[in-house]
C-alpha positions as CSV (number, residue, x, y, z in Angstrom):
1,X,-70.4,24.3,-3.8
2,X,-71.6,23.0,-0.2
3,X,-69.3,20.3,1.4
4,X,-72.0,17.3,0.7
5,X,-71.9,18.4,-2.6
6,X,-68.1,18.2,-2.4
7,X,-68.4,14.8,-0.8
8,X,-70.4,13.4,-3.4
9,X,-68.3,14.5,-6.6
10,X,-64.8,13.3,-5.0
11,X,-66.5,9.8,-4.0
12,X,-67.6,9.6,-7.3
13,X,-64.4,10.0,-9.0
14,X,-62.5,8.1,-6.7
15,X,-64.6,5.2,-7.4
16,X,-64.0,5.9,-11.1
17,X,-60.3,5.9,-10.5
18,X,-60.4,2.7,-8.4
19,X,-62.3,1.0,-11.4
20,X,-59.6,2.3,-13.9
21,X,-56.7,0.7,-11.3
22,X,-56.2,4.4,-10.9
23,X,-55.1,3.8,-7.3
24,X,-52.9,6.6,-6.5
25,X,-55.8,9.5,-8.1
26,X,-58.2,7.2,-5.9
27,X,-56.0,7.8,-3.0
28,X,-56.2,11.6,-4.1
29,X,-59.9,12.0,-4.5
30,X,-60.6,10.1,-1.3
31,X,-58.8,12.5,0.6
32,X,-60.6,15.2,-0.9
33,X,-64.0,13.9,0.2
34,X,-62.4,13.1,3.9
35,X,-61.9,16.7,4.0
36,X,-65.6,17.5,2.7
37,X,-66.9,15.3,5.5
38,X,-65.0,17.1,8.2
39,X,-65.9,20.3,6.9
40,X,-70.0,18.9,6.6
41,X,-70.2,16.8,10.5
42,X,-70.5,13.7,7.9
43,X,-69.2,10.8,10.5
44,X,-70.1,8.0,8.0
45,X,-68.9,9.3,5.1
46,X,-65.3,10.4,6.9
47,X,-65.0,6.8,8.0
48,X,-65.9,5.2,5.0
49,X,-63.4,7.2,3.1
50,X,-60.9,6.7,5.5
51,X,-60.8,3.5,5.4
52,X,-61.0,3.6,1.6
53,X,-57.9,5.3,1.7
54,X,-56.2,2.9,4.1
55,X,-57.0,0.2,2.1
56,X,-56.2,1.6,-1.3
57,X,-52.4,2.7,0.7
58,X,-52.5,-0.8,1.5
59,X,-53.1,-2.7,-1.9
60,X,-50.3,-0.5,-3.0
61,X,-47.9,-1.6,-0.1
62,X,-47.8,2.1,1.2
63,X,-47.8,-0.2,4.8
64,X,-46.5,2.5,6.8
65,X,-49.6,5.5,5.1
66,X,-52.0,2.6,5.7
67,X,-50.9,2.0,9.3
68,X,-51.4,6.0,10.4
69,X,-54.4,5.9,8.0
70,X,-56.4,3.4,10.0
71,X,-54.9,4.4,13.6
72,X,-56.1,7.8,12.9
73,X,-59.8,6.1,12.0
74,X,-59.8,3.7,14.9
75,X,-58.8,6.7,17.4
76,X,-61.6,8.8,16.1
77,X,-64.5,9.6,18.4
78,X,-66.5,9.2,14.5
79,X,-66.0,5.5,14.0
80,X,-67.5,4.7,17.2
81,X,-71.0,4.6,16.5
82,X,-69.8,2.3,13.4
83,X,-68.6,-1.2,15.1
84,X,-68.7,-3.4,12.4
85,X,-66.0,-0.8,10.3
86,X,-64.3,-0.4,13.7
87,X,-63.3,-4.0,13.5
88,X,-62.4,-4.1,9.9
89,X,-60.2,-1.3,10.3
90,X,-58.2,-3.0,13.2
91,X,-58.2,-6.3,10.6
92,X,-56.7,-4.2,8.0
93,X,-54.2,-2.4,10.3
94,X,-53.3,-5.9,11.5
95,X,-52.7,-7.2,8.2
96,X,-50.5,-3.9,7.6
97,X,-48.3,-4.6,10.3
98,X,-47.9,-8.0,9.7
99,X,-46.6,-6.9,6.1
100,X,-44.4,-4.5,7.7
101,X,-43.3,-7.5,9.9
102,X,-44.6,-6.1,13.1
103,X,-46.0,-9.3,14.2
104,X,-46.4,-8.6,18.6
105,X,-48.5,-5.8,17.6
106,X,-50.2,-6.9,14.7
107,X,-51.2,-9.8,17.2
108,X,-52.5,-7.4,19.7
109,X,-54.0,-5.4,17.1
110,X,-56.0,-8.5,16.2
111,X,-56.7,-10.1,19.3
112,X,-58.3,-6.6,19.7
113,X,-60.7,-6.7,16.4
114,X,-61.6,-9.9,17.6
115,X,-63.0,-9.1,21.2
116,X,-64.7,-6.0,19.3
117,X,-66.3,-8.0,16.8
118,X,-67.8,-10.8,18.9
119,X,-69.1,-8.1,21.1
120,X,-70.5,-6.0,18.2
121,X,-69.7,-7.1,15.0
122,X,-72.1,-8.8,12.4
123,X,-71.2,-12.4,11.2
124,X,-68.8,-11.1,8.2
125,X,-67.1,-9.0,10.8
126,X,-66.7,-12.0,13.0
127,X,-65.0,-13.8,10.4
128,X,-63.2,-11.2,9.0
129,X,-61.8,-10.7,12.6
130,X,-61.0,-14.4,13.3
131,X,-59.4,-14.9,9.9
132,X,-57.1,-12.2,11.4
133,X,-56.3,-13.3,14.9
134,X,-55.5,-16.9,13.4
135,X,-53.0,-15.4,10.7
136,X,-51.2,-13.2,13.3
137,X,-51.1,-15.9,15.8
138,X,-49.6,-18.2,13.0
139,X,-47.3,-15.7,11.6
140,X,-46.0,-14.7,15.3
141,X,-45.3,-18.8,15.8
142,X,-48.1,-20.0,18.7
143,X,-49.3,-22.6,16.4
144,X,-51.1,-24.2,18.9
145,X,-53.4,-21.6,19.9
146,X,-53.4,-20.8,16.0
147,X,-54.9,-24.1,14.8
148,X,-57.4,-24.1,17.9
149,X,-58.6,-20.6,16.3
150,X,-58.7,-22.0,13.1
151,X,-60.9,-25.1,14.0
152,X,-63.0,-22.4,16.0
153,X,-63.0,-20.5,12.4
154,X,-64.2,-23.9,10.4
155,X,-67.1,-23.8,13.4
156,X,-67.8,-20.4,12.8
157,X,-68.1,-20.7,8.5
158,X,-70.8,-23.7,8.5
159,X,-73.9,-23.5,7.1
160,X,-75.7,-20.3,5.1
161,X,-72.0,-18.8,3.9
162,X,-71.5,-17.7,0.6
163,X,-69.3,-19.5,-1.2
164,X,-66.4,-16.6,-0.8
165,X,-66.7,-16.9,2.8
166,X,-67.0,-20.4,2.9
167,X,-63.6,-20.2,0.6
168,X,-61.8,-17.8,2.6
169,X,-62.1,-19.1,6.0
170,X,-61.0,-22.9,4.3
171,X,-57.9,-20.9,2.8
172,X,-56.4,-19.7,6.2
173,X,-57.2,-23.2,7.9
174,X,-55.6,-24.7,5.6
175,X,-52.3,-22.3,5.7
176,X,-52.6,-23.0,9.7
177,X,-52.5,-26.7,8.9
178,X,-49.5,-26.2,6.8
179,X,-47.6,-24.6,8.9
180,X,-48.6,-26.7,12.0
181,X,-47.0,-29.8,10.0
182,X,-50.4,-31.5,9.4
183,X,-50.4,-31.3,5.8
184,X,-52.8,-33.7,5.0
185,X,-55.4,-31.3,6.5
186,X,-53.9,-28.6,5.0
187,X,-53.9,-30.2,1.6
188,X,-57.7,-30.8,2.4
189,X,-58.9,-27.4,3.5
190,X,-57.3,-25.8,0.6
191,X,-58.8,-28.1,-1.9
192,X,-62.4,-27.0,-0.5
193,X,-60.8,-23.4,-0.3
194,X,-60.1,-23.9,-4.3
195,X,-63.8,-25.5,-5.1
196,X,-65.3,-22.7,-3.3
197,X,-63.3,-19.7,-4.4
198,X,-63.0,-20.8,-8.1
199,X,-67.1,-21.1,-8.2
200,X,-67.5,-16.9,-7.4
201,X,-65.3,-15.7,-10.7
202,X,-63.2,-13.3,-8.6
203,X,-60.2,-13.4,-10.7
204,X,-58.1,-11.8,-8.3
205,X,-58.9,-13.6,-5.3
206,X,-58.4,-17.1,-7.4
207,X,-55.0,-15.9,-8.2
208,X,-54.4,-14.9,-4.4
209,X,-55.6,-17.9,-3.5
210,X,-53.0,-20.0,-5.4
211,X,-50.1,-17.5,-4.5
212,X,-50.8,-18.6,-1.3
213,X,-51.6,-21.8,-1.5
214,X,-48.3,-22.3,-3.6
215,X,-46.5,-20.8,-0.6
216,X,-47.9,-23.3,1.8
217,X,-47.1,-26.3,-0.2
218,X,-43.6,-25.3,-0.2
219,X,-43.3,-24.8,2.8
220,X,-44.6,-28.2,4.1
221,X,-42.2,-29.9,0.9
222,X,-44.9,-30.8,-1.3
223,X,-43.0,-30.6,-4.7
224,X,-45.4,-32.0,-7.1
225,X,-47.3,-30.9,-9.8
226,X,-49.9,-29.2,-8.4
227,X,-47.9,-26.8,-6.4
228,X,-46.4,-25.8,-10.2
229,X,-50.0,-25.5,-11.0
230,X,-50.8,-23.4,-8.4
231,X,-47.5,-21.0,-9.3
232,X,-49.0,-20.8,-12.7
233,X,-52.3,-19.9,-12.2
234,X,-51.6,-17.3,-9.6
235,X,-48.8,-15.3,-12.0
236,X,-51.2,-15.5,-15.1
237,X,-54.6,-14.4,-12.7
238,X,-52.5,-11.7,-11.2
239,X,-50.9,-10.6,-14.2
240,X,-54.7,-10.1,-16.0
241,X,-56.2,-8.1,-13.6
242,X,-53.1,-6.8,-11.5
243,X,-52.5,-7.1,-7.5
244,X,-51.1,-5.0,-5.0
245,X,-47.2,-4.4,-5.1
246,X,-46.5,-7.0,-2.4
247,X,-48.8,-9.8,-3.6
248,X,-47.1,-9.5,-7.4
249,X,-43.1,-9.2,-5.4
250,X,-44.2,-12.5,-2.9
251,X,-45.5,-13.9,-6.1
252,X,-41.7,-13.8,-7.5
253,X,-40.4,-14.9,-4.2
254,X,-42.4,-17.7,-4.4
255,X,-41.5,-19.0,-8.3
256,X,-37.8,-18.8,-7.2
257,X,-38.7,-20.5,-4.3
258,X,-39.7,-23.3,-6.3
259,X,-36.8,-23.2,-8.3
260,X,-34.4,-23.9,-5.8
261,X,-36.0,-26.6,-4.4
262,X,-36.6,-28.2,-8.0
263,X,-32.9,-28.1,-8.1
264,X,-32.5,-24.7,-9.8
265,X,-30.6,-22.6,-7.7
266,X,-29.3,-20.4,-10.2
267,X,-32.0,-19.1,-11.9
268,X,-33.8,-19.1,-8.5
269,X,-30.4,-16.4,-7.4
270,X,-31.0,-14.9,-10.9
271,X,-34.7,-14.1,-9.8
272,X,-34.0,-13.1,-6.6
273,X,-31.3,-10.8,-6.9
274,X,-34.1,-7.9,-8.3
275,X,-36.5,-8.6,-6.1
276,X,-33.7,-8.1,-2.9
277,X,-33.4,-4.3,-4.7
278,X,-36.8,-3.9,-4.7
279,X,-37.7,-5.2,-1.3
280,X,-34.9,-3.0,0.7
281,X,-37.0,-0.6,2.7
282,X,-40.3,-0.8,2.4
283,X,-41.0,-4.6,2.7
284,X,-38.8,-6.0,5.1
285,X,-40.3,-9.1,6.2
286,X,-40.0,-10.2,2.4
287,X,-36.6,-8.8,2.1
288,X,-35.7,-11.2,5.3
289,X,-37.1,-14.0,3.2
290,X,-35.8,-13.3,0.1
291,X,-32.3,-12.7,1.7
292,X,-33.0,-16.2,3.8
293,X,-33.4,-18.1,0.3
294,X,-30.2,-16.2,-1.2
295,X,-28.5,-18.0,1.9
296,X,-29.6,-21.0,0.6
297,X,-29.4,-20.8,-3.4
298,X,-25.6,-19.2,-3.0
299,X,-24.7,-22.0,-0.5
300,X,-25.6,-24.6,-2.8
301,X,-23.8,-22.6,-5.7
302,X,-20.8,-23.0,-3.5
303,X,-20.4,-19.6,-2.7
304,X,-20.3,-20.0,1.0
305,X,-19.0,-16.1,2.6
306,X,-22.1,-14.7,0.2
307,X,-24.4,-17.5,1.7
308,X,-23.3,-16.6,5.2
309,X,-23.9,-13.2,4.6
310,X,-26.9,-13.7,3.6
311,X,-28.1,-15.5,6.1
312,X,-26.9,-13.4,9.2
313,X,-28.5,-10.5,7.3
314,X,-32.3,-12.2,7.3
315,X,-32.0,-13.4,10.7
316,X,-31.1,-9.8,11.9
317,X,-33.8,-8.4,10.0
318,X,-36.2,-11.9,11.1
319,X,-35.4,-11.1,14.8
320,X,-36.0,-7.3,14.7
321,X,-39.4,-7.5,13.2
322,X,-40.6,-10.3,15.9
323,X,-40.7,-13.3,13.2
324,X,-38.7,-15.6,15.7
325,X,-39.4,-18.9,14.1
326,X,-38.0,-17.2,10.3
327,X,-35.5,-16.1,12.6
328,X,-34.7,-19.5,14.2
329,X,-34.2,-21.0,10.0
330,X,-32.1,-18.9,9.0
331,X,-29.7,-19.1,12.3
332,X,-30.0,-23.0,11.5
333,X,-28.7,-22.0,8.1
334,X,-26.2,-19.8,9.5
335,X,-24.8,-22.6,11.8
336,X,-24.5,-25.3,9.2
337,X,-23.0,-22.7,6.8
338,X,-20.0,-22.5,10.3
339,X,-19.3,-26.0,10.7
340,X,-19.2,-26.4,6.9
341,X,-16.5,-23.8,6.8
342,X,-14.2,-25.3,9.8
């Protein structure tokens, strides 16, 4: 069989496989037809498959296969002649390394897509890009610059958008406001985030949405009952149609999150203590946060020399991955946890 016949057959079964949540034979098949285009001078189809296969090691939190994945596509002389992938493969390794916790060079890595896309890149590029340089410049703590980039998104997402777009670039200026301290805009962008998004019948992105959205509420102290709601929806959209391994485990972060600060801090431990085994290694920007809310739930259990354990632990692992605001709570927690103790 010649290699474009080769090509054909494995893209075919790997989008079979994909449509069965088969993610790991998608992973398997892809390969096969990245092979067949080598072997057939088929620059298109290698690129599209490899960065099928980075994203498929990336919705399974295989962060480190996703990261060589896409390096190896962005480095090709192949992709070249294919911009707008060329950007969304420097998004996607972004979004890898800030899940790995990586956050200077996911911020380069994005500051990056977004020069490439504004000088090539068609308008879902753009976006794609600047929805990336304003969550890496969150997550690495320039605020400032993050919610100038976000207002510069909002800009960017008026008039024809679809109504995913139009939901997606409301969802990160909202998570921008958040974490900026202006809630009220935050509340506001997410509310047009959850109008738009819930109007497309994406099931999955609905429950992302509201994972997140969860997430951002708590973190800016909104305990009311929409932030429940928002728990709730997420774990029953996610748990229909499934999610990649690090959505479902910041999923359970976030539901003992909301535990503790309801005034549960021992079932929020009793959730947390599986998730710290199941974070350790591969995730640890989330095993930093799940270790900084341990701190917090054993120190209100009165188990102080766990607490401070705890604590020292996430803001080793908080500075070491470049996350120097999460590093700068849990020290906080850390100190108070030493004066308690004198």
């Amino acid at each position: 069989m010649d290699s474009k016949k080769v090509f054909i057959l494995n893209e075919y079964r790997a989008q079979q496989a994909q449509e069965r949540r088969d993610y790991v034979e998608a992973i398997e098949y892809s390969h096969c037809a990245v092979q067949a285009a080598v072997e057939g001078n088929d620059d298109w189809g290698y690129c599209r498959m490899m960065f099928n296969v980075a994203t498929l090691q990336y919705e399974l939190g295989y962060l480190d296969e996703s990261a060589v994945t896409t390096r190896a596509l962005v480095a090709s002389d192949a992709v070249a002649s294919y911009p707008d992938l060329q950007a969304k493969a420097k998004v996607l390794l972004s979004r890898a390394l800030q899940n790995k916790g990586d956050m200077e060079a996911a911020l380069s890595v994005a500051l990056d897509a977004s020069e490439e896309a504004d000088d090539h890149g068609s308008l879902e590029v753009r976006l794609s890009s600047q929805h990336g340089l304003v969550a890496a410049l969150a997550e690495e703590g320039d605020l400032e610059a993050a919610w100038k980039e976000a207002l510069n998104l909002s800009e960017m997402a008026r008039g024809d958008c679809s109504p995913k777009v139009a939901g997606l670039a409301n969802w990160t200026i909202g998570n921008v406001g958040f974490m900026a301290g202006k809630d009220r805009e935050g509340v506001k962008y997410h509310q047009l985030a959850s109008q738009a998004l819930a109007s497309i019948n994406d099931v999955t992105q609905w429950g992302l949405f509201n994972k997140a959205s969860a997430h951002m509420r708590l973190f800016a102290g909104l305990l009311e009952s929409d932030t429940l709601e928002c728990i709730e929806r997420a774990e029953v959209a996610l748990g229909i149609t499934g999610a990649g391994e690090s959505d479902l485990l910041e999923l359970e972060i976030t539901r003992a999150w909301w535990e503790l600060e309801t005034g549960n801090p021992n079932k929020a431990d009793e959730l947390l203590i599986p998730i710290e085994a199941k974070v350790a290694g591969p995730y640890p920007f989330l095993l930093g946060r799940t270790l900084q809310l341990r701190a917090r739930c054993l120190d209100a259990l009165g188990q102080e020399a766990a607490a401070m354990e705890c604590a020292q632990k996430s803001e080793r692992i908080f500075t070491e991955v470049g996350a120097e605001v999460l590093a700068a709570d849990s020290r906080k927690i850390r100190d108070a946890l030493g004066q308690s103790a004198r």
